[in-house]
C-alpha angles and dihedrals in degrees: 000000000000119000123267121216118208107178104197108211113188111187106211129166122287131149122323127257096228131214114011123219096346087174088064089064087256116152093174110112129198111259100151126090093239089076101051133077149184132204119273144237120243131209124180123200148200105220133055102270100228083227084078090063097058094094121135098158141020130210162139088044113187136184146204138162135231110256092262098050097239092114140048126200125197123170128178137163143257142130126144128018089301148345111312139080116354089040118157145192121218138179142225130199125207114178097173097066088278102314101126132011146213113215126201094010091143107014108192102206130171117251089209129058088226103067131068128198129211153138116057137210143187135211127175103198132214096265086056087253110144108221121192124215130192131154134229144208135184145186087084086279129119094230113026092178092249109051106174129238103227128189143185130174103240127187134168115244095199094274111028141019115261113200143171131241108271123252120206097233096179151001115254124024145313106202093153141043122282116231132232124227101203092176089055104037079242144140126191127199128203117221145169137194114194117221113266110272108253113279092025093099109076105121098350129117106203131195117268103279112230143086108304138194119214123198131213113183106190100189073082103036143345088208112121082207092073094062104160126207107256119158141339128225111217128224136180116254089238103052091050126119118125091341088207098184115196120184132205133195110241091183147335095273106068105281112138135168124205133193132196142194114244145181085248095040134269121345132178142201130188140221141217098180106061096269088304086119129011133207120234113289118252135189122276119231103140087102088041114241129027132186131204094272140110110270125188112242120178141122139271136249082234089051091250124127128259123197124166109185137137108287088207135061081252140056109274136078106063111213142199109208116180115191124198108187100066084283101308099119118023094197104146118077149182124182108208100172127025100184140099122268101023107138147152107046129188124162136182131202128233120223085245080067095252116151109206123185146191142203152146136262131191092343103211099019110046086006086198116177102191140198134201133188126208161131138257089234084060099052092053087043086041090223100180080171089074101046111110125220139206138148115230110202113061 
C-alpha cells in the first residue's frame, strides 16, 4: 500500500507578530493566541488514518507544478460534515500530465480539536522552489478574526513528498498565488482578513479587516517569515464578502491589475507604482458576467492574460478567457464545464506550455475535485475538443 503521509500541525503560543498592517493606518496589534504559532511535528504513517475518510465535502482545490513540469500538485480541503473545526488539507501528485493521480499523499491535520485548516495555495518562486499555503483558524469556530496564512516548502523525492515545518507568515488568508516582481527583486503576496463574526470581539483586540498586500524584498530575505506591510486594496463595506484578491504584472513598468471577489461579482482596480497605491476598485464586465466566486487570474509564459472564472452570475459554466491587451479585452474563450455548481478555479502552466487546471464541483454531493489539461492556442480557436479531463479524488 502506498505510504500515507499526516502531517499533524498544533498551533501554540510563541512570539507575537507585532504591529499588523501598519501601511493601512492600523495601530491594533495581535495579542490573542489565535494569532501566534509554533513549528510542527510531523508522523508519518503506513496505513490510511480513518481520520482521511471523514470526508463529507470537498473544496477550494489549487495547483501548481514542479519547476520542470514532471509533477503536478493539487491540494484541497475537507474533513467532517462541513467547513469548521477538524478541517484538513490534503495533496495529490500526478506525474503523467494528470492521467492518473496519487491521493493523500501529505495530509496537513490539526493536532487540536479546536483548529481547521483550509484553503490551499500554491507558489512556485523565483528560485523554482513550491511552496504550499493554507490558513488556519481556532477556538472550534469557522472565522476567529485573525485565520492564519501558513506555508512549507514541499518536493517530491521520486517516491514521497518532502516537505518543511510550517511557519505562520501572516494573519488573515492566501487563497490565491503570490507574484513575482522580477524587475523589482520582489514578491507580493494577496491577502484578506474577514471581519470578526458578531460576538467574537469581548476582550480581543483583532487585526484590521480588508484586502492586503504583503511585501517580501528579497534583496533583504528570502524568508516568507519577514512578510512586510505594503499596500491595501480598498473595498466598499457593502461589497465585501471573502475579498480573495489576486494580482497580475501588466508590464515591467509597474503597471499591475487586481481583481476581487465581491458581493456584486468580480471587480477590479489597477496600479502604476508597482502596487504601492491602488485606484478604486470597479466592476468587471469586459469577459461578460461575473458571480460572487474566486476566479484564477495570472499570466502567461506568452505575456498574455489568463483568467478562469465562471462565465455566468452563478456558479456554472466554467470559462477560460486569454487577453491579449494588458486585460482590457478578454476575446478569446474556452468553455471547460458547463454545469452547476462548478466553482474556485486556479490553474499553473508547464514549460512545455501546457495550461492545467483545477476546481470544484457540488461540494458535498458529487464532491468532484477536477482537473483539466490545455493550451493557450485552444483557448483563441476555443477548441473545447482538446481540452483533457480527469477527475482527482477518487
Amino acid at each position: 500500500m502506498r505510504t500515507k503521509t499526516i502531517l499533524f500541525s498544533s498551533l501554540l503560543m510563541a512570539a507575537s507578530l507585532g504591529t499588523l498592517f501598519q501601511g493601512c493606518n492600523s495601530s491594533k496589534t495581535t495579542n490573542d493566541s489565535a494569532a501566534l504559532t509554533s513549528d510542527s511535528a510531523t508522523l508519518f504513517i503506513t496505513d490510511t488514518d480513518p481520520r482521511l475518510n471523514e470526508r463529507n465535502f470537498e473544496q477550494v482545490p489549487a495547483i501548481g507544478t514542479s519547476a520542470d513540469g514532471k509533477q503536478i500538485f493539487v491540494a484541497w480541503y475537507s474533513g467532517g460534515a462541513a467547513p469548521g473545526p477538524g478541517n484538513f488539507v490534503t495533496l495529490s501528485v500526478s506525474q503523467d500530465e494528470g492521467v492518473t493521480w496519487m491521493n493523500d499523499q501529505l495530509a496537513i491535520y490539526p493536532n487540536s480539536p479546536e483548529f481547521r485548516f483550509f484553503d490551499p495555495a500554491f507558489w512556485r518562486d523565483k528560485n523554482g522552489q513550491v511552496h504550499l499555503f493554507y490558513g488556519s483558524v481556532k477556538d472550534s469556530l469557522l472565522w476567529d478574526g485573525f485565520g492564519g496564512v501558513n506555508a512549507l516548502e514541499i518536493a517530491w523525492d521520486g517516491s514521497k513528498i518532502t516537505h518543511s515545518q510550517p511557519k505562520r507568515i501572516s494573519d488573515g488568508v492566501m487563497s490565491n498565488k503570490p507574484l513575482y516582481l522580477a524587475s523589482q527583486d520582489l514578491a507580493l503576496f494577496p491577502v484578506y482578513v474577514d471581519k470578526p463574526l458578531p460576538g467574537d470581539s469581548i476582550g480581543k483586540v483583532f487585526p484590521e479587516n480588508g484586502a492586503f498586500i504583503r511585501g517580501l524584498d528579497y534583496s533583504k530575505s528570502s524568508d516568507l517569515a519577514s512578510l512586510s506591510n505594503y499596500s491595501r486594496i480598498n473595498i466598499e463595506e457593502d461589497l465585501r464578502i471573502h475579498d480573495e484578491p489576486q494580482i497580475v504584472e501588466i508590464s515591467d513598468k509597474g503597471n499591475l491589475m487586481a481583481m476581487v471577489r465581491t458581493t456584486k461579482g468580480i471587480y477590479f482596480t489597477t496600479s502604476s507604482d508597482y502596487g504601492l497605491n491602488w485606484n478604486p476598485v470597479e466592476p468587471f464586465t469586459a469577459s461578460g458576467p461575473t458571480t460572487s466566486s474566486r476566479f484564477y487570474l495570472g499570466k502567461l509564459a506568452s505575456g498574455n492574460l489568463l483568467l478562469i472564472s465562471n462565465s455566468s452570475t452563478t456558479r456554472n459554466n466554467m470559462t477560460a478567457f486569454i487577453s491579449t491587451d494588458g486585460g482590457k479585452t478578454w476575446p478569446h474563450k474556452l468553455l471547460l464545464d458547463a454545469r452547476d455548481n462548478v466553482s474556485y478555479p486556479d490553474a499553473d502552466q508547464t514549460p512545455d506550455g501546457r495550461i492545467h487546471v483545477v476546481f470544484d464541483r457540488e461540494r458535498t454531493s458529487a464532491k468532484d475535485i477536477l482537473y483539466c489539461r490545455f493550451t493557450e492556442e485552444d483557448v483563441i480557436k476555443g477548441n473545447t475538443e482538446m481540452v483533457f479531463k480527469m477527475r482527482v479524488n477518487k
